[in-house]
N, C-alpha and C positions, 0 to 999 in steps of 0.2 A: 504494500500500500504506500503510495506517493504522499509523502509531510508535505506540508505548506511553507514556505518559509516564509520570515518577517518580509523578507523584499517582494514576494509575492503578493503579501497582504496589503503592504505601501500604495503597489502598483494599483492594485485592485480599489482602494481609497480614492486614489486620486483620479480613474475614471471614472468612478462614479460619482465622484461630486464635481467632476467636471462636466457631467452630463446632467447632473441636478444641476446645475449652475446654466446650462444652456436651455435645459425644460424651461426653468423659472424664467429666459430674456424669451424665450418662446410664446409662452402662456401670459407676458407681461403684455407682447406685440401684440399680440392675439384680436382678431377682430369679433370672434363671437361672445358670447356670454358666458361666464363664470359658471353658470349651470352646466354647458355643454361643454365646456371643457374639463367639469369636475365629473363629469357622468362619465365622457370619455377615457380619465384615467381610472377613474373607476373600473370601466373594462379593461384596461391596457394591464392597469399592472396583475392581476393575477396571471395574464398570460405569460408576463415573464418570468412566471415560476417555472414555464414548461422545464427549461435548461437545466438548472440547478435539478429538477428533480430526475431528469432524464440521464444525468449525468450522474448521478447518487443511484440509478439502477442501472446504468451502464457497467459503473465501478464492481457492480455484485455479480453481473452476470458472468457467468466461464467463459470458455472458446466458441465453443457450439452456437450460444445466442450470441455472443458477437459478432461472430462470421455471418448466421443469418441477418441482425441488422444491419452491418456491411452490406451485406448484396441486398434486401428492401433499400437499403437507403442509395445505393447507385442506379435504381433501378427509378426508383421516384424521383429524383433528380435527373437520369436523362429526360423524363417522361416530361416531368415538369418546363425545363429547358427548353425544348422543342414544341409545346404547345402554349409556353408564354410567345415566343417567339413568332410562332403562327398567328393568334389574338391578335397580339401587338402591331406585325402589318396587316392584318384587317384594319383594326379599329384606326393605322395611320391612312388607309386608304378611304375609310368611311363606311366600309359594306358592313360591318356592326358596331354596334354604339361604345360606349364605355360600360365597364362595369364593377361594383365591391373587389375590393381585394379579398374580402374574405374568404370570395370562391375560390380565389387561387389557393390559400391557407388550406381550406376543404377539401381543394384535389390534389394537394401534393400529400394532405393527409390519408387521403384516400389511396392514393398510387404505394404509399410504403404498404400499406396493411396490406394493397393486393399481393406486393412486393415481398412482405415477409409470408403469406401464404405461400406464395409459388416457391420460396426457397427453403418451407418447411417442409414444403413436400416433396420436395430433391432428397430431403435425409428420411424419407420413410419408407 
């Protein structure tokens, strides 16, 4: 298991208060309302729990689930790659419109899980 060290810790201080530091000249500029921007982090920040905790089960898992989330996670990232890319000249040409990011979120989420199926089922 990997220590932390104090320089690790330093580092990790000071980008993140350098990034609170930029939230807050962000949120200061801010053209909408205090409500929508507090609603919005409201959303935002549990999601970036995902990492820390993905990473705290990454740490537990053996060989075997790593290698499978290895190949889901190459597999959702070409996928992803190649269908932002497709979107994105559409929507620069105009044949469809704009849309949430969130979809994108949804289908990259969706392509690992097809992603870790298909590589569970290579080891069966």
């Amino acid at each position: 298991m990997q220590t932390t060290s104090r320089y690790q810790i330093v580092y990790l201080a000071r980008i993140v208060g350098g990034l609170g530091l930029m939230t807050i000249a962000i949120i200061g500029a801010s053209p909408f309302s205090m409500e929508s921007v507090l609603m919005s982090l409201a959303i935002a920040l549990p999601l970036l729990c995902i990492y820390p905790a993905t990473r705290w089960l990454h740490t537990r898992a053996d060989e075997l689930e790593k290698g499978l989330n290895l190949q889901a996670c190459l597999l959702a990232t070409s996928i992803t790659v190649r269908a932002a890319a497709i979107v994105g000249t559409l929507q620069l040409v105009g044949l469809i419109p704009a849309f949430n990011m969130l979809w994108g979120a949804a289908f990259i989420a969706s392509t690992w899980a097809i992603g870790l199926m298909l590589a569970d089922r290579k080891c069966r």
